[in-house]
C-alpha positions as CSV (number, residue, x, y, z in Angstrom):
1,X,-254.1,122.3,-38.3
2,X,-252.7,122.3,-41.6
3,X,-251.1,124.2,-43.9
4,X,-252.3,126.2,-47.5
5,X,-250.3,127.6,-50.2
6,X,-250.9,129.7,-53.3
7,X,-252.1,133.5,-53.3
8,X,-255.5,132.4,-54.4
9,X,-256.1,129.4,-52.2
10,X,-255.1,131.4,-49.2
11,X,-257.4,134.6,-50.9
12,X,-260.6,132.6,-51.5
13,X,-260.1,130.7,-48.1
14,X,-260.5,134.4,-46.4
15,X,-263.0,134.8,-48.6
16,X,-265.0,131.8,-47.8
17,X,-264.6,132.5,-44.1
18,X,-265.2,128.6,-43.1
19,X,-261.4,127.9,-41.8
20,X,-259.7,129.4,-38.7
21,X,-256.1,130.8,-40.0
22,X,-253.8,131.0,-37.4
23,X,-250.9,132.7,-39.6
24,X,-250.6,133.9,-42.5
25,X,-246.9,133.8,-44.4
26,X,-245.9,135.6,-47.3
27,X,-243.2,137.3,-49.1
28,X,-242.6,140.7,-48.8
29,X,-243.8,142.0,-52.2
30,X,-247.0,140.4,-51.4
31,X,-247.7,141.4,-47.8
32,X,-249.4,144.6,-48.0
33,X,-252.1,143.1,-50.3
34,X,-252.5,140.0,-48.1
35,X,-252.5,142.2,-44.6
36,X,-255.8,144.6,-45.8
37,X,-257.5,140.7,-46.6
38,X,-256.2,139.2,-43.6
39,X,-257.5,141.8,-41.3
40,X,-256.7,140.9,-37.4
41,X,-255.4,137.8,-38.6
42,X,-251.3,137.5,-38.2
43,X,-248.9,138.3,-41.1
44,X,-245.4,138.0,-40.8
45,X,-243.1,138.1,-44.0
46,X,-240.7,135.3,-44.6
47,X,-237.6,134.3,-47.1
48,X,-238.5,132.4,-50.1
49,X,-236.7,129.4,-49.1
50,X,-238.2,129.4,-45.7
51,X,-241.8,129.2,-47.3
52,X,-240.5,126.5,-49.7
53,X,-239.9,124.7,-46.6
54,X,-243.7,125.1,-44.6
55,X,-245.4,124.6,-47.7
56,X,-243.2,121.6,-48.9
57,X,-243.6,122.7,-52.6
58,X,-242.1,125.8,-54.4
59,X,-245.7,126.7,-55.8
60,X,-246.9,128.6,-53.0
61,X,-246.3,132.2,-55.2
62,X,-245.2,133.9,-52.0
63,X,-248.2,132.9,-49.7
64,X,-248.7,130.4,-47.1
65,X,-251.1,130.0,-44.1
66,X,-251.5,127.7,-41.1
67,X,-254.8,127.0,-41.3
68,X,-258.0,124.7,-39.1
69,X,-258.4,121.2,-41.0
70,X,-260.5,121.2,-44.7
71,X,-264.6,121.7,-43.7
72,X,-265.9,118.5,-45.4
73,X,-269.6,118.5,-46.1
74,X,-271.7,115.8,-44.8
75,X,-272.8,114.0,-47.4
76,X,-276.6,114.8,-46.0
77,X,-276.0,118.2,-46.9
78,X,-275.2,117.4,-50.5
79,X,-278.9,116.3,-50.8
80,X,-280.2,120.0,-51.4
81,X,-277.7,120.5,-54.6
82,X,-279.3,120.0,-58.1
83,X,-276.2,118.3,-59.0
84,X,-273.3,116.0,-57.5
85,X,-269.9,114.7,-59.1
86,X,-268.4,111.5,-57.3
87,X,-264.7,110.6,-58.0
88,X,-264.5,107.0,-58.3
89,X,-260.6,106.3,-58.1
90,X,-259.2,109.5,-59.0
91,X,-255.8,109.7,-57.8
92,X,-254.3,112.4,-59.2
93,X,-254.1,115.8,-57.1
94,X,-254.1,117.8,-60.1
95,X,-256.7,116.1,-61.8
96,X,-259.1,116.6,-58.4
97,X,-258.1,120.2,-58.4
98,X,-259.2,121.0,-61.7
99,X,-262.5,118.9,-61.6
100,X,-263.7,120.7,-58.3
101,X,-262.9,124.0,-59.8
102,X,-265.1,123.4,-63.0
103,X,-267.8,121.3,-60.9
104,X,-268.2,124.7,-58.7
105,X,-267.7,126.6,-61.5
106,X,-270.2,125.4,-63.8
107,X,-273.0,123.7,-61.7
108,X,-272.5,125.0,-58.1
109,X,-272.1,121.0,-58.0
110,X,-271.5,118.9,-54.6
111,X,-268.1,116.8,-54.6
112,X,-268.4,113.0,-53.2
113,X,-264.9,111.7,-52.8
114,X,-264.2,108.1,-51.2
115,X,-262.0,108.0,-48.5
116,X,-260.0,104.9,-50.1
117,X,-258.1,105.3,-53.2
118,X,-259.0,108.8,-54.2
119,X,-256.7,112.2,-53.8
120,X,-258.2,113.8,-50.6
121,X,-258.4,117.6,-50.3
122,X,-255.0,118.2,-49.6
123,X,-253.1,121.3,-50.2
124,X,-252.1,120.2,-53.3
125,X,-255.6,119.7,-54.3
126,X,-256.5,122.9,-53.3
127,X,-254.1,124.9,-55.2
128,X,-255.0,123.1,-58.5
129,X,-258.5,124.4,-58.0
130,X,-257.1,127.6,-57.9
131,X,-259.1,128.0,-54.8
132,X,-262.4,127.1,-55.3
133,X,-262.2,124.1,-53.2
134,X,-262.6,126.5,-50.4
135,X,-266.2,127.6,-51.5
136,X,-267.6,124.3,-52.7
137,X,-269.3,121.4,-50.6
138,X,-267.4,118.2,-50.5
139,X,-268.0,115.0,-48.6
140,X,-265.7,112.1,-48.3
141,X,-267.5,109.0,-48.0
142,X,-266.4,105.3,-46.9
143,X,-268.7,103.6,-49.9
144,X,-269.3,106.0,-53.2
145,X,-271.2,102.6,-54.1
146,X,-273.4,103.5,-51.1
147,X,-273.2,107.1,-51.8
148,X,-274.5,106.2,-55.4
149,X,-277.3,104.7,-53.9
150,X,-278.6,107.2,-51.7
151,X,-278.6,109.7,-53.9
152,X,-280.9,107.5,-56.3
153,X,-283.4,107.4,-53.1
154,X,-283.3,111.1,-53.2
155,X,-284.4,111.4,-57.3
156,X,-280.9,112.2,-58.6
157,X,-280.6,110.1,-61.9
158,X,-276.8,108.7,-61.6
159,X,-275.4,109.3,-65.0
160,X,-271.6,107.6,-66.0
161,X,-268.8,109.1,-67.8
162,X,-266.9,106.3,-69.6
163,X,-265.3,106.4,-73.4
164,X,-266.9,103.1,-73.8
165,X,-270.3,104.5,-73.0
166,X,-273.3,104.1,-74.8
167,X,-275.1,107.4,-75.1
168,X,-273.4,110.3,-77.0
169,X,-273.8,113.1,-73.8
170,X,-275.7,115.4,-76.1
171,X,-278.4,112.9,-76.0
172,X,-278.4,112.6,-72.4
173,X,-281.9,113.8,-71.2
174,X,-282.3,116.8,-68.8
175,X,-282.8,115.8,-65.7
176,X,-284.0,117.8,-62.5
177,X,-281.1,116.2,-60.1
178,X,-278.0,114.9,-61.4
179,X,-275.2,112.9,-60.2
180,X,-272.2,112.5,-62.6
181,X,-269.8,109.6,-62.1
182,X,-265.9,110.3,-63.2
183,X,-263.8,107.5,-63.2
184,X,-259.6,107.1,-62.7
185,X,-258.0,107.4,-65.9
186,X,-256.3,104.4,-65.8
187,X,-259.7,102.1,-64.6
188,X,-262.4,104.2,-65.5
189,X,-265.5,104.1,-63.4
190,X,-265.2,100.7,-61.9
191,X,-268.0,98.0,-62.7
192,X,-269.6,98.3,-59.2
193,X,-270.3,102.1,-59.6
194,X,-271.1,101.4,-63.8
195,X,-274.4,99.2,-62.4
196,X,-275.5,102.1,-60.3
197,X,-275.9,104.5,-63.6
198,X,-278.9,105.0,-65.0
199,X,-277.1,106.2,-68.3
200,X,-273.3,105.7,-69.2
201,X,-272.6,108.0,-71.5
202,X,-269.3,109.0,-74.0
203,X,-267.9,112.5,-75.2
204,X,-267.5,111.9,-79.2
205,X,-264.3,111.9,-80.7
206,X,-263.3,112.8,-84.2
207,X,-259.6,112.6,-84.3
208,X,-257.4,109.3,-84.4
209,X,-256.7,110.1,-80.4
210,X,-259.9,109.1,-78.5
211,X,-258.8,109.7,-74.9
212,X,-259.2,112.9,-73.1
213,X,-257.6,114.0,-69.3
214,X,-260.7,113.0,-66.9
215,X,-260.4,116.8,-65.6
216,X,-261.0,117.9,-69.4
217,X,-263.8,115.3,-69.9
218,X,-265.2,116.7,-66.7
219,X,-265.7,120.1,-68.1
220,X,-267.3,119.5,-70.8
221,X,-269.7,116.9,-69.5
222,X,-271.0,119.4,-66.9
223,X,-271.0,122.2,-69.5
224,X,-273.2,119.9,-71.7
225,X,-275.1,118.6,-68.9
226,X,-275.7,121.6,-66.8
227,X,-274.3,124.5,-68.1
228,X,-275.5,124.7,-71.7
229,X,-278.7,123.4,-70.6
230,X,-279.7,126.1,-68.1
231,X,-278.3,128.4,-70.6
């Protein structure tokens, strides 16, 4: 069991139907909205500082929920999506958040995390993705190497996302099955996972700054990628 904050994580998690919720918590100017979602399901109305405390943050916006552990995907499943996203070494809940939400949002995209050195789905996560974590299909995988590799066996062309890369990504071809490799902002996409790409490729910069956030870079990769492409 764990716990989910935020009025839309705990909205689009009802919405998704794929966790148990064993309670849902809110505060009393938001319980008549969240008892027609919650239907049978248990709502009880709590003090703000009391859902400060179960949700250990102060961003919960007046809803938490006790909830069954995060349904990850196995990564099998992954292997029927057009496209796939794998975080090598990205840390930052925020960042993970914000990637998953405009990887579902834009590509209807499968999510490969690694189980070492990468933010996990964690409530934290799932509140930066304003919820969307709860609809899209992630694995978490011991070896995104090997993960790399098994979706090359499958036909998904493994494209990298790295400043230093060497193909503008307007001039990335369009492929039928994609996998796009996002890298830690402070490492980038680490050499192991760099040989598995077919195509390392950069997002042009015109101004003297030439670093963007790796959830920003995200975007528009997959909206010139994907999104602009099945346009």
């Amino acid at each position: 069991m764990e716990v989910i904050y935020g009025k839309n994580p705990v909205m689009e998690a009802l919405a998704a139907g794929r966790r148990t919720f064993y309670e849902i918590m809110t505060a009393r100017q938001n319980y008549d909205e969240i008892a027609r979602a919650a239907g049978k399901i248990r709502v009880i109305t709590l003090s703000r500082k009391e859902l400060d405390h179960i949700a250990r943050s102060t961003y919960h916006q007046g809803v938490v929920a006790r909830v069954s552990s995060y349904p990850y995907t196995p990564i099998k499943d992954l292997m029927q999506k057009k496209v796939v996203v794998l975080l090598d070494s990205i840390e930052d809940p925020q960042n993970t958040g914000a990637i998953i939400r405009s990887a579902y949002a834009l590509a209807d995209a499968g999510i490969i995390i690694p189980e070492d050195r990468a933010a996990h789905v964690t409530p934290a996560v799932i509140k930066a993705s304003a919820g969307a974590a709860e609809h899209a299909s992630i694995a978490r995988v011991k070896n995104l190497r090997a993960a790399a590799k098994e979706l090359k066996k499958e036909g998904f062309w493994v494209v990298g996302l790295d400043a230093q890369g060497t193909v503008p990504i307007s001039e990335v071809p369009s492929y039928d099955r994609l996998a796009v490799v996002l890298g830690g902002e402070d490492v980038g996409i680490r050499s192991g996972m760099e040989k598995e790409a077919d195509i390392v490729a950069r997002i042009p910069m015109k101004g003297s700054f030439n670093s963007l956030n790796v959830s920003q870079s995200a975007s528009i990769a997959l909206y010139e990628l994907v999104a602009r492409k099945n346009a």
